[in-house]
N, CA, C and O atoms as a DFTB+ gen file, in Angstrom:
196 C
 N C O
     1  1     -43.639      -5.202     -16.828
     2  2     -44.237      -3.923     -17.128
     3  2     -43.186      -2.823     -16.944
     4  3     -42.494      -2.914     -15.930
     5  1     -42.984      -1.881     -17.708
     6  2     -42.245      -0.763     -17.979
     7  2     -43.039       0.322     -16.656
     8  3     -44.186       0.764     -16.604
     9  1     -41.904       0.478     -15.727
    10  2     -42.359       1.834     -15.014
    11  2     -42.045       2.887     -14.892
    12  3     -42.705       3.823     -14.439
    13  1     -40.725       2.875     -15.380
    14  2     -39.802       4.433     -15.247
    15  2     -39.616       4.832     -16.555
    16  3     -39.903       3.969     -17.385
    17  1     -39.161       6.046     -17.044
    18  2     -37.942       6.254     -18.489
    19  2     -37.257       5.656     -18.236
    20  3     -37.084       5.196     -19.364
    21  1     -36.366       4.991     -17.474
    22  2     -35.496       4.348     -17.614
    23  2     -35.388       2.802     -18.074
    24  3     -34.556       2.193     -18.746
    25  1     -36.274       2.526     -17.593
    26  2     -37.195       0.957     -18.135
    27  2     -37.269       1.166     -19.598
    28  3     -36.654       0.414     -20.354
    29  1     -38.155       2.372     -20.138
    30  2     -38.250       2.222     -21.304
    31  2     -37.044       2.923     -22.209
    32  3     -37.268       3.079     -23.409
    33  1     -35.923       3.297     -21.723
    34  2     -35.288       3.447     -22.665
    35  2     -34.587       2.108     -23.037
    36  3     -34.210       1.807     -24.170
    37  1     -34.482       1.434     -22.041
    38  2     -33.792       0.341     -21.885
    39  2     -34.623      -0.579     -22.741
    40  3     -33.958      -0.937     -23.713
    41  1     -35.493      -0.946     -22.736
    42  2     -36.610      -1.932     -23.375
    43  2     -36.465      -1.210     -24.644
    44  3     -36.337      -2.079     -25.506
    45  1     -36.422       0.008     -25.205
    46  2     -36.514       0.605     -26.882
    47  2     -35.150       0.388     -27.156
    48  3     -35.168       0.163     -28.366
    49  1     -33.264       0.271     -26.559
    50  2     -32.696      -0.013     -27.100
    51  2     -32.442      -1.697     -27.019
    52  3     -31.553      -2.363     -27.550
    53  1     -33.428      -2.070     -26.257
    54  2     -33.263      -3.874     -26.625
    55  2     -34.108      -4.052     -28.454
    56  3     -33.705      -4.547     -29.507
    57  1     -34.854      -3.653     -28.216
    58  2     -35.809      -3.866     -29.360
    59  2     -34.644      -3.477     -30.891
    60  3     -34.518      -4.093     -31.949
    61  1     -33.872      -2.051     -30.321
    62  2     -33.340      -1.718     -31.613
    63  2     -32.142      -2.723     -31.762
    64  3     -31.820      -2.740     -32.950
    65  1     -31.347      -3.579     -31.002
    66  2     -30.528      -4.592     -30.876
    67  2     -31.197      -5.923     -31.558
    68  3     -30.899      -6.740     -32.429
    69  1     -32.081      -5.712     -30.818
    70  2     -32.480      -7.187     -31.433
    71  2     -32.927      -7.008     -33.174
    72  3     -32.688      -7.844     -34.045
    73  1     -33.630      -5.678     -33.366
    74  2     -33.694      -5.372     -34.884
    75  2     -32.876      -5.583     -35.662
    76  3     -32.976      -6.305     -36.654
    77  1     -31.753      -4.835     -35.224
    78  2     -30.028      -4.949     -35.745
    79  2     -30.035      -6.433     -36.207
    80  3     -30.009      -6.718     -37.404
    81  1     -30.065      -7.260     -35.342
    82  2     -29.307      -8.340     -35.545
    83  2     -30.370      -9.251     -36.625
    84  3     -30.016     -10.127     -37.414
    85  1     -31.456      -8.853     -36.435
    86  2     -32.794      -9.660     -37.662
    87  2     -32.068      -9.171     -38.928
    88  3     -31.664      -9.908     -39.828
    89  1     -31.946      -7.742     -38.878
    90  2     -31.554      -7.030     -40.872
    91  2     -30.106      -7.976     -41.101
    92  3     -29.977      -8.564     -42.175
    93  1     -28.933      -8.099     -39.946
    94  2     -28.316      -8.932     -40.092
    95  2     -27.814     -10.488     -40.728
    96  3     -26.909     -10.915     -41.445
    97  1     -28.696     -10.890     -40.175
    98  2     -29.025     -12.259     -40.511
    99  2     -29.429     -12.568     -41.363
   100  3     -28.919     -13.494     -41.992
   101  1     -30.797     -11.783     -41.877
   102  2     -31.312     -11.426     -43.062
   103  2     -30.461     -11.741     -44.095
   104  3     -30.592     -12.600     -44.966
   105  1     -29.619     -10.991     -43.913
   106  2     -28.294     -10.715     -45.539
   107  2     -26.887     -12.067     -45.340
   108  3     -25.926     -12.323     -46.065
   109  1     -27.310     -12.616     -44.169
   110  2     -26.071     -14.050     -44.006
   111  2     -26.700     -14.954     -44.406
   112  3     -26.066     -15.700     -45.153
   113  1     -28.252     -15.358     -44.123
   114  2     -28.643     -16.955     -43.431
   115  2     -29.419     -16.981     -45.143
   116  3     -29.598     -16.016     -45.887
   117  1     -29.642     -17.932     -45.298
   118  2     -30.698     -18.972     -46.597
   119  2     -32.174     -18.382     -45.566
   120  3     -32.087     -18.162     -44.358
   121  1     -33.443     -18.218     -46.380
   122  2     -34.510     -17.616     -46.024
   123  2     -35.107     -18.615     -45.045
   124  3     -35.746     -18.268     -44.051
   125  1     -34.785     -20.267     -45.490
   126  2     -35.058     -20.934     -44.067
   127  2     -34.409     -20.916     -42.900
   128  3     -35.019     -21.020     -41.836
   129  1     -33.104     -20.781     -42.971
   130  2     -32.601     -20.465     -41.630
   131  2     -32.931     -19.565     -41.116
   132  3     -33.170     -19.639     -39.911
   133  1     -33.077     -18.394     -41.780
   134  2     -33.567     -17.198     -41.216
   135  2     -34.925     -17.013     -40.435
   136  3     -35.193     -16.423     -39.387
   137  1     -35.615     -17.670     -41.253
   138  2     -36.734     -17.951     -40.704
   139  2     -36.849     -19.128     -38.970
   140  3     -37.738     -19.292     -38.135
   141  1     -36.177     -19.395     -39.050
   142  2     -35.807     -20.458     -38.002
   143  2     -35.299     -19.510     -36.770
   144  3     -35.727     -19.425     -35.619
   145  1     -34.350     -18.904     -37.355
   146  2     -33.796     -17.477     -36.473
   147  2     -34.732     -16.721     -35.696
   148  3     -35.052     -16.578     -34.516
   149  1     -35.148     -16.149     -37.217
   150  2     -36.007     -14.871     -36.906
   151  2     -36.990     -15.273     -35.732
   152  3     -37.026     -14.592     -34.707
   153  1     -37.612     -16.145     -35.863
   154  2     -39.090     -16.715     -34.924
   155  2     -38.834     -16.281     -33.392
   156  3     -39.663     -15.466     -32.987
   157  1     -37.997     -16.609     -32.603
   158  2     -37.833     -16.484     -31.386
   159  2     -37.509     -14.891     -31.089
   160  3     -37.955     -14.519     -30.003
   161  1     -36.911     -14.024     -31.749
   162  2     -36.367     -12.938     -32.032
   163  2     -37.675     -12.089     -32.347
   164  3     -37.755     -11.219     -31.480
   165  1     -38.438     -12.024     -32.997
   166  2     -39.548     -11.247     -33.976
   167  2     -40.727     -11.512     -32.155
   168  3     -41.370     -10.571     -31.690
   169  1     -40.710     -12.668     -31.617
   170  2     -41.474     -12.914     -30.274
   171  2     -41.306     -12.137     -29.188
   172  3     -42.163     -11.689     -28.427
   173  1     -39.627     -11.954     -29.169
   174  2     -39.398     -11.301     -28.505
   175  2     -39.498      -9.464     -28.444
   176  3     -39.683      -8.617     -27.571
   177  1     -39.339      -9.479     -29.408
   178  2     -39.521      -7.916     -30.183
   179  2     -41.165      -7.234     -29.573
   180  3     -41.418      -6.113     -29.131
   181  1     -41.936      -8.265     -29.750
   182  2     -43.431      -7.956     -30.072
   183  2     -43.646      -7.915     -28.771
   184  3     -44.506      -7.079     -28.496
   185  1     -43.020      -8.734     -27.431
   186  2     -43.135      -8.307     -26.311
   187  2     -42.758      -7.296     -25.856
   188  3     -43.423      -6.500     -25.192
   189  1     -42.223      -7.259     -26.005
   190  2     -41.063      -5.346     -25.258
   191  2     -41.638      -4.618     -26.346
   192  3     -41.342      -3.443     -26.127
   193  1     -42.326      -4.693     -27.438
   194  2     -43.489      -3.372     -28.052
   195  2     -44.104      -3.354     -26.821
   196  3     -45.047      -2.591     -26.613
């Protein structure tokens, strides 16, 4: 659980890192790899929302 601003700035620039690296991949990987990728990543995202 997020208790300070500082928590949550920290938790909003994980989220924008981990975004980064999805649009990334996106434009390298075949749509199944990506998809293989993305899964653990997109989980993680939706937690730290």
């Amino acid at each position: 659980m997020i208790r300070t601003d500082e928590q949550m700035r920290q938790a909003q620039q994980c989220v924008a890192n981990l975004r980064r690296v999805l649009m990334s991949a996106r434009k390298s990987h075949s749509a199944a790899d990506y998809a293989l990728l993305a899964r653990p990543v997109l989980l993680e995202v939706q937690q730290r929302e």
